[in-house]
N, C-alpha and C positions, 0 to 999 in steps of 0.2 A: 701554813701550807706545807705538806711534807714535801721531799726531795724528788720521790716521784710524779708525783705530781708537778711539779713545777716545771720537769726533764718530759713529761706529758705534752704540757700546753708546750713547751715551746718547740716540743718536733711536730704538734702540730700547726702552731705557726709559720714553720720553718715553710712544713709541706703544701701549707695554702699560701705564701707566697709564692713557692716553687709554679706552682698551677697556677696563681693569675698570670704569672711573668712568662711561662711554657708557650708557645705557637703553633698551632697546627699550621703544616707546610702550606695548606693551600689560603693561607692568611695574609701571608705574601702579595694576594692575588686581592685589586682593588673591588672592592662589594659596596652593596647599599652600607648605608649606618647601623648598628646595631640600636636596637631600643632598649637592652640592659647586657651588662655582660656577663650575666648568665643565660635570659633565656635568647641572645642573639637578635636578628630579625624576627617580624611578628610575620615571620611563615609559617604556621603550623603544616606541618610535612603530614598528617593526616586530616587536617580538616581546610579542603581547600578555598582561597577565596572564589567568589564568583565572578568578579568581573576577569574578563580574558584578558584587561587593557594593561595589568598591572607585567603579564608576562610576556608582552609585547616591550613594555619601556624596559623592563631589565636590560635586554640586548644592548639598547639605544644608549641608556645610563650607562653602562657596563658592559665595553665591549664584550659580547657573545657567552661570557661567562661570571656566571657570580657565586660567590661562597654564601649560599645561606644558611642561617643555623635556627634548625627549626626548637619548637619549646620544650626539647626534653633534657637541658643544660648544655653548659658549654663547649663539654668535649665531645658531643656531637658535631661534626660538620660535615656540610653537603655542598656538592659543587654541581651549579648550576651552567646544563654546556649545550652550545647550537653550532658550534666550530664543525664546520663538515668535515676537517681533516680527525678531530677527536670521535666527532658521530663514526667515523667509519672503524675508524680503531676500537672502538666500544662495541658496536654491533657487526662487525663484519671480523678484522681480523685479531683481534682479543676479546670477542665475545665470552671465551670459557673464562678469563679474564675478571671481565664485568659480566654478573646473572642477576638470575632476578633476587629481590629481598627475601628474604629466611616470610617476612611476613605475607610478603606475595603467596610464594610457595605453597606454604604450609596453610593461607585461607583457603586457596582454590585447589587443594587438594582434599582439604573439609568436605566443602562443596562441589566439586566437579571430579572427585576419584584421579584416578594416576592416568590424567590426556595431557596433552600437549601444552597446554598453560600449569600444567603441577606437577611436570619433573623438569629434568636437570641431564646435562652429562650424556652419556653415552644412552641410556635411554630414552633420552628424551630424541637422540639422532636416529635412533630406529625405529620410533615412532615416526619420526618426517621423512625416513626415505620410503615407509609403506605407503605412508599419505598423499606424501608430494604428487602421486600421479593421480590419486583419484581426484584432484583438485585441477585436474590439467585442462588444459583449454576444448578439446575435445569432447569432456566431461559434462563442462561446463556450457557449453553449446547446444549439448540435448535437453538440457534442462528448461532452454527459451521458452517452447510450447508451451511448458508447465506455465510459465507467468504470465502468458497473455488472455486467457479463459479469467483469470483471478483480476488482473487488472479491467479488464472489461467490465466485471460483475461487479469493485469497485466502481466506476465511472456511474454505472446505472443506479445503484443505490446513492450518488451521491446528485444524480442528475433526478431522481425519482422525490429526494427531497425540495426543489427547486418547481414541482409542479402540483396540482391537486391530486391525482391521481398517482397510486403507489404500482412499483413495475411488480411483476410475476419474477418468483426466484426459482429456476429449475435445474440445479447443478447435475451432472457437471456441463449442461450446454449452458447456451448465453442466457444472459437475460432477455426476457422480453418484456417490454417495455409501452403501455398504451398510454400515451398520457399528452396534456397540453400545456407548455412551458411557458412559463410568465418571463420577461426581459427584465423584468426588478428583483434586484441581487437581494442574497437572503445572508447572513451571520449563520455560518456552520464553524464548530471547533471541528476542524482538520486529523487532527491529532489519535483521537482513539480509533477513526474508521482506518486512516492508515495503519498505524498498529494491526489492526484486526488481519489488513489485508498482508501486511510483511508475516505477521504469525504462519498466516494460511498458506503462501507461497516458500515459507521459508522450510515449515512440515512437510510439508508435500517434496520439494526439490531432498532434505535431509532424512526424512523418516519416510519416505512412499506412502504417507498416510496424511486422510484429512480430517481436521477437528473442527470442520463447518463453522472460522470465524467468523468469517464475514455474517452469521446469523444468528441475530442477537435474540433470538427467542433459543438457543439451543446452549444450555452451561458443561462449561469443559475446567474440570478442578484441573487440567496440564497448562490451558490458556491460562487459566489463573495465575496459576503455578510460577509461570514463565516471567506476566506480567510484574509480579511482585516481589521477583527474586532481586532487581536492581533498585527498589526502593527499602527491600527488607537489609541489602546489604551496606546502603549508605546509611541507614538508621545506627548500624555497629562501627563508625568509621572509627569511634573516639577508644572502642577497645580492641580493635586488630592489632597494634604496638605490641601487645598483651600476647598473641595468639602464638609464637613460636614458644615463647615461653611456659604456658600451662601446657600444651601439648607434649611438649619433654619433660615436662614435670609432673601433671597429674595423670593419672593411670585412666583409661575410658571410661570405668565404673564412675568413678568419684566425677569427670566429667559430666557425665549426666545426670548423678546424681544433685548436682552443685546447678545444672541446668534446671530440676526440676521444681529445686529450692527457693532459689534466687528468683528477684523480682524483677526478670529482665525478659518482658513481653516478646522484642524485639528478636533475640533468640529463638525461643517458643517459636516465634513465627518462620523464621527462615528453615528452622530443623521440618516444619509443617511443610511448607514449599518443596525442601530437597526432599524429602517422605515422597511426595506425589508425584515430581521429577521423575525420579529412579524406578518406582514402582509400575509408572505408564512405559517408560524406555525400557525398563528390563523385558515387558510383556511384546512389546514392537518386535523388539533384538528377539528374542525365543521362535517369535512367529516367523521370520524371516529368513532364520537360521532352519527352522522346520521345511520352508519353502524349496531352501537352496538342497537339502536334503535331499526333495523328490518330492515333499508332502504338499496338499492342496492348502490355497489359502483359505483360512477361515471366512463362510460369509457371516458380514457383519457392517454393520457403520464404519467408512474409514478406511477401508480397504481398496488399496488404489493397483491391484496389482496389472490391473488389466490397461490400465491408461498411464502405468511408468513402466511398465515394460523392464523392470528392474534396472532403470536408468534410476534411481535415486541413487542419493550419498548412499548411505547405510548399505544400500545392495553391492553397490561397488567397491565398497570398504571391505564388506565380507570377502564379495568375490578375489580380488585382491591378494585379503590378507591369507584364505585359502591355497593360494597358490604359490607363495612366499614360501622358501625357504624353512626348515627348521630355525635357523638361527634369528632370522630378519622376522618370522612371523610373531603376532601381539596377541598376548593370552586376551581372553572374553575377558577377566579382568579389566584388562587396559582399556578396551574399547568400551567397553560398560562402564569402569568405574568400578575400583575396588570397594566391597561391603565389608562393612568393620563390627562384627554383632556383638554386644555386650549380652550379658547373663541374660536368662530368658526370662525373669523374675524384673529387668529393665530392659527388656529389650527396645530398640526399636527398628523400623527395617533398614537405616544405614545412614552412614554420615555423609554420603557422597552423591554426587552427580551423574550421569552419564557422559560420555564421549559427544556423546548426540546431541545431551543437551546443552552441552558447552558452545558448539558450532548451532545450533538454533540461537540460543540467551545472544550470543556475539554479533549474527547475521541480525537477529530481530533488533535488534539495542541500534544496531550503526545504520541501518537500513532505514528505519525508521526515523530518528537524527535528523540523516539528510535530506530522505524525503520531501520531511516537513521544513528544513530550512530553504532546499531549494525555492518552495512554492511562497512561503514568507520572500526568497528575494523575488521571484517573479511578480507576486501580487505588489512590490514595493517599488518594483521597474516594469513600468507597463508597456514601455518599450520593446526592451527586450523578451519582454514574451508575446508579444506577436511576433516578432520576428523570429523565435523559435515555432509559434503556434503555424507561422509561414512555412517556415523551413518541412516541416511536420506534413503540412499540408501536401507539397509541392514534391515529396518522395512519394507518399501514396498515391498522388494520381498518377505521376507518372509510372510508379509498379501498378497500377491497375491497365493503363493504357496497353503496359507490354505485355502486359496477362491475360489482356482481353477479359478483364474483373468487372463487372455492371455493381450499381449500386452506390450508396452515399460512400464520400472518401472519407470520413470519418470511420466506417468501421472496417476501412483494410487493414488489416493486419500486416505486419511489416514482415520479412525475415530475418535471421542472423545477420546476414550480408550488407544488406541494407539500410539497417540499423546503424550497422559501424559505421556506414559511410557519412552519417550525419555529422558536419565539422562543427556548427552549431551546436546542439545538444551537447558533442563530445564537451567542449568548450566550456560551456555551463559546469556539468559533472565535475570536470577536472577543477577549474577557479573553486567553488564550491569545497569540493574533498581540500582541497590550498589553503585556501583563506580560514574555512570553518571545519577545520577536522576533528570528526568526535571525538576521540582522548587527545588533551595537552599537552597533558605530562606522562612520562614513564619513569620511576627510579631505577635504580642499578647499584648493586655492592660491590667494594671493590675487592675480591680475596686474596690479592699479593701485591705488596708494593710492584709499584709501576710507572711511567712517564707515559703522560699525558700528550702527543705532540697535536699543535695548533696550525691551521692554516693561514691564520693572520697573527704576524706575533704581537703581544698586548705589553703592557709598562708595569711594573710593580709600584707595590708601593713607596718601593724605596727609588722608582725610576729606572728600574733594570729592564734592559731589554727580553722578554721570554717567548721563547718557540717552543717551548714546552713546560708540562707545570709534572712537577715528581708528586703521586698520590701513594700516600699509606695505603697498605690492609683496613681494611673497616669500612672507608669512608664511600659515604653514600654519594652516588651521581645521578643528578636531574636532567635527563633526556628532555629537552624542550621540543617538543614538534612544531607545538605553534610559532617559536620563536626561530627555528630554523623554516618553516613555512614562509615567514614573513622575510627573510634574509633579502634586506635593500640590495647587497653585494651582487646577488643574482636577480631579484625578480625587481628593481630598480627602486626608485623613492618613493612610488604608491604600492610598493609590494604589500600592506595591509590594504589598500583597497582591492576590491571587488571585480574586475574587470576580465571578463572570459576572452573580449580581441587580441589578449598577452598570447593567447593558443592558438590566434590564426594569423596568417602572411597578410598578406594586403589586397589578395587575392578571393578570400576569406574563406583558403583553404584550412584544411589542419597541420599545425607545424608538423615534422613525421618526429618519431623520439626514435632515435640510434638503438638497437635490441640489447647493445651493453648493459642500456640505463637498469636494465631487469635482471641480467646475468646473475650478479653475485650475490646469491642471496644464500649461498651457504658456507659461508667461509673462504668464498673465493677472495685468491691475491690481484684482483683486475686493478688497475688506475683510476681511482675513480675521478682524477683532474684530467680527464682526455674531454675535446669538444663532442660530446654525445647530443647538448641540444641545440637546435639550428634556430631557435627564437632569436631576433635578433638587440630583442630587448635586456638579455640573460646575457651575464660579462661570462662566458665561452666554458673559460676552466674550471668554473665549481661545478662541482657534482656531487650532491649527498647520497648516500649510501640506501635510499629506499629503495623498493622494491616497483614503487608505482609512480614516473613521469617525476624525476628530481624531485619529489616534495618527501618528507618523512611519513605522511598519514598513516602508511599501512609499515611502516619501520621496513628493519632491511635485516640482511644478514639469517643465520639457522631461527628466530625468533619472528621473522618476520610474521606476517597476515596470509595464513595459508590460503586463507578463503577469500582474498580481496579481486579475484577476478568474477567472484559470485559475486560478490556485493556489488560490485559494478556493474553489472550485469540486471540487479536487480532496478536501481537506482536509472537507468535506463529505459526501463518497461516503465516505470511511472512515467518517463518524460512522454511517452505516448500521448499522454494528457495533455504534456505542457511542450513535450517536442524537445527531446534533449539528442545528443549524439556520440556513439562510442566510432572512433573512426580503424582504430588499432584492434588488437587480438584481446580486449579485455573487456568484454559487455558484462553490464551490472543492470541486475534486476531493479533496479530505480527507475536504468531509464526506461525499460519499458512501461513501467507503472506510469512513469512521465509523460511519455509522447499519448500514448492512451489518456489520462486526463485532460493535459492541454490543449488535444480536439477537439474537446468538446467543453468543455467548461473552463470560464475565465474567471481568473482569481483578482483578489484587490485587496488592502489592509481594509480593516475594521472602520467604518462609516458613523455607526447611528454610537450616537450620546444618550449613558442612561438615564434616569428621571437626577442627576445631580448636573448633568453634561456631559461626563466623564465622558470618553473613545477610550476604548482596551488600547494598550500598546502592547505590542510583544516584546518579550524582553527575554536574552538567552544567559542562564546563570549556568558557568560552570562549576558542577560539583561532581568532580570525575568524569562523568559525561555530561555533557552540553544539555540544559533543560532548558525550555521554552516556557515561561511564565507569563503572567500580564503583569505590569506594573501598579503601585497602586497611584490612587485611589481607584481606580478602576475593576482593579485586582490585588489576588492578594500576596503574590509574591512567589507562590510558595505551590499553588495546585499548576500541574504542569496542563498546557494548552495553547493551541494555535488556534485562534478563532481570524475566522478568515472572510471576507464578504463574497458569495459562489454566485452566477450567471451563468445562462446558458450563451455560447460562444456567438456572437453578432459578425455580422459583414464589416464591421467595421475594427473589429479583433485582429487584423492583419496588416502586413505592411506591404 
């Protein structure tokens, strides 16, 4: 063996002893075992597990933080964190600090053009100071009307399956409904009619436009579109890692060209999706921007100009942005979704998303979620939803009594006001978004060395006492929400149980939450350890950095959930059904979908056994977002659905 060679191997022996013997700083820091010490723990940082139980026990094992090192080699590490003094330092006051991953980024700006989930930096703050008010409470107030027409017509087509007779659908007034109701509960999957109806309400309140979901004889390639974008994009989860890399590296021609090559369906299919996205958003945005001009709306299917009164999103955002500043105002680009055209020889119409459909895909995805889990726990505590279906009950008549309103109390309609005052529902809603909130996890980069500080201080491995952990440049941080959701510290030792009495006094009013809890969502220096909640079950001084009732759900700080007092709002209107309640300034279209179904129709887990005996069980796997499956043998694991057993509501449905 010649001389070089030999001075070869042994610098490179030298240098892979150097590397096994090397420590990343937050190594320090006690974690699960590793399974090899290359690929780390068996956490694949892009393909997550599905049970939720596993990132609940991190905390417990480990206090509040753990180093995982997912399978892409050693010198990867990721620090797993639910420390509310770190959460705040990550999202509130060193967020430019901690952003989102190159790979975040750069997907959803693929897909969704340059909005508010795909930039960064000072753009991305002039985008939130335009926005922040069309999303304001105000805003969001006018929008109620819209969902209680849609919720209603929901109830009837779910109530019109439960009898022989099928209702009259005549939008946009109610249904009407001739029919004679059988008391023996039927097996309905849940799951796609609400879809239908979050699509329908979520259009309508975002785009001033309807795509007649709720009517399944009418096909809409946008519903579609919509539908398939969160299944097309978990289908690519194993090559996003991939995605900042080709994009700085291969030029857009050879991009599509390599797209149209390659045998990756999966693709094809989501480029098919964003195609129909954009092209239906671009034609919306044009019409609307025609409107604000001076020009008539077109007549046509869809056209809702006369029943939103230019109270949607989109009209407000225009109006808005119109009126903004030179400096502060957002090119059509932004709000559209920048289009990226390659040669005309490959063209296709764009790589991107709209603005619009970003805030649809987000509202539709979480809205839905909850929905359908709410009514899985109600159907699974039959308790407690009559005693929401009570509570429900016992506001409408009394708003009928004072209105001098004749008629069944099933079909009053509630108002804003009235709404919120339900402590019940609120109570539901809020445990609900706690316990079960639809993303997990969030990562985080870290781009400059930095110290970590802790609210509880933790041991090393060597025994050292630490109030703070020093994090490198690079390394990746796992926002736990569920795991700070569940924080015993604050929400006691059944803080993973289920229990909505934690939100009311003994009274069984609603706790009130201090307006702090909401303040800082943009970089403010507030304290976030001052007593804001007056639970008396909550140990006083922790306060996490969210934006919504001390829990993480909707995050906190300039990143946070611009649209989380819709979502609440929605999630509300469904409780109608089932009788939920916003008592504070933030109604979510849920609950009115809620108290509207709960009126009228009683839920229950799945009964009849098929020709094996099998009963479906529901079962919720997370894979980014919380999916609802049936277990097998029943089921297969894997087709998402809530099959639920429906009745029409009995005298004996109450407490």
């Amino acid at each position: 063996m010649s001389l070089i060679a030999l001075l070869f191997a042994a610098l490179l022996a030298y240098s892979l002893a150097r590397f096994l013997k090397s420590k990343h700083p937050i190594e320090s820091i006690p974690g699960p075992a590793k399974d090899s010490w290359f690929t780390g723990m068996s956490l694949p940082t892009h393909s997550l597990p599905t049970d939720p139980t596993l990132f609940r026990q991190l905390p417990s094992a480990v206090p509040r933080r753990t180093p995982v090192q997912p399978r892409l080699g050693r010198a990867s590490q990721q620090l797993y964190v639910s420390d509310p003094l770190a959460l705040h330092h990550i999202v509130v006051k060193e967020q430019h600090v901690y952003t989102e991953t190159d790979m975040f980024i750069t997907g959803n700006r693929l897909i969704f053009g340059e909005g508010l989930i795909s930039t960064l930096g000072e753009q991305h703050k002039r985008q939130r100071k335009m926005l922040n008010p069309v999303f304001s409470l105000a805003n969001m107030r006018d929008l109620l009307p819209i969902i209680q027409p849609i919720a209603d017509r929901l109830s009837s087509i779910l109530q019109s399956q439960l009898s022989a007779n099928r209702c009259v659908f005549s939008p946009p007034s109610r249904s009407v409904c001739s029919h004679s109701f059988t008391s023996a509960a039927k097996e309905i999957n849940v799951l796609p009619w609400l879809s239908r109806g979050a699509l329908e309400y979520i259009c309508q309140a975002a785009l001033g436009h309807s795509f007649d979901a709720l009517d399944v004889d009418k096909d809409s390639e946008y519903l579609d579109a919509i539908r398939n974008l969160a299944p097309s994009t978990l289908r690519l989860l194993m090559i996003r890692p991939f995605i900042p890399f080709i994009v700085r590296n291969i030029p857009l021609y050879w991009r599509n060209k390599i797209l149209d090559w390659a045998p990756l369906g999966a693709l094809r299919d989501l480029r098919h999706v964003v195609q129909i996205m954009d092209t239906t958003s671009k034609k919306i945005f044009a019409e609307k921007k025609a409107i604000m001009q001076g020009h008539s709306e077109p007549v046509r299917a869809g056209g809702l100009r006369s029943g939103m009164k230019g109270k949607d999103i989109m009209s407000i955002m225009l109006k808005a942005n119109m009126s903004s500043s030179d400096a502060d105002r957002l090119t059509d680009e932004e709000l559209l979704g920048q289009m990226k055209q390659v040669p005309k020889s490959h063209a296709r119409p764009t790589d991107t998303l709209t603005l619009f459909s970003t805030v649809i895909f987000a509202g539709f995805e979480t809205t839905t979620t909850a929905i359908c889990r709410i009514l899985w726990i109600l159907a699974s505590k039959p308790r407690v939803q009559a005693r929401l279906r009570s509570e429900v009950r016992d506001a409408k008549r009394n708003y009928a009594l004072v209105h001098d309103i004749t008629g069944p109390w099933e079909d009053i309609s509630l108002p804003y006001d009235v709404l919120m005052e339900l402590p019940y529902l609120d109570a539901i809603v809020r445990e609900t978004l706690r316990v079960h909130p639809p993303t997990s996890l969030l990562s985080r980069t870290v781009r400059a060395d930095t110290v970590l500080p802790l609210y509880r201080p933790i041991k090393s491995v060597s025994g050292e006492k630490l109030s703070a952990i020093a994090i490198p440049k690079g390394t990746t941080v796992i926002i736990s929400i569920l795991a700070a959701n569940h924080n015993k510290d604050l929400w006691g030792e059944d803080a993973s149980e289920w229990s909505p009495d934690r939100w009311l006094n003994a009274a069984g009013k609603r706790v009130p939450l201090n307006r702090h809890s909401e303040a800082a969502t943009e970089g403010g220096e507030s304290n976030p350890y001052s007593t804001t909640e007056k639970n008396p079950e909550m140990e006083s001084e922790i306060k996490f950095p969210g934006v919504y009732a001390n829990m993480m759900t909707f995050l906190g700080g300039g990143r946070a959930c611009i649209g989380f007092k819709f979502a609440e709002m929605e999630i509300s209107k469904a409780r109608r059904i089932g009788a939920m309640n916003r008592a504070d300034a933030n109604t979510h279209p849920s609950e009115q979908v809620l108290t509207t179904l709960v009126s009228r129709i009683h839920f229950a887990l799945p009964s009849t056994a098929d020709e094996d005996g099998n009963i479906k069980e529901v079962y919720w796997k997370m894979n980014g977002l919380q999916v609802p499956v049936v277990r097998p043998p029943a089921g297969d694991d894997v087709t998402a659905q809530v099959p639920l057993d429906l009745r029409v509501v009995q005298p004996g449905d109450f407490v």
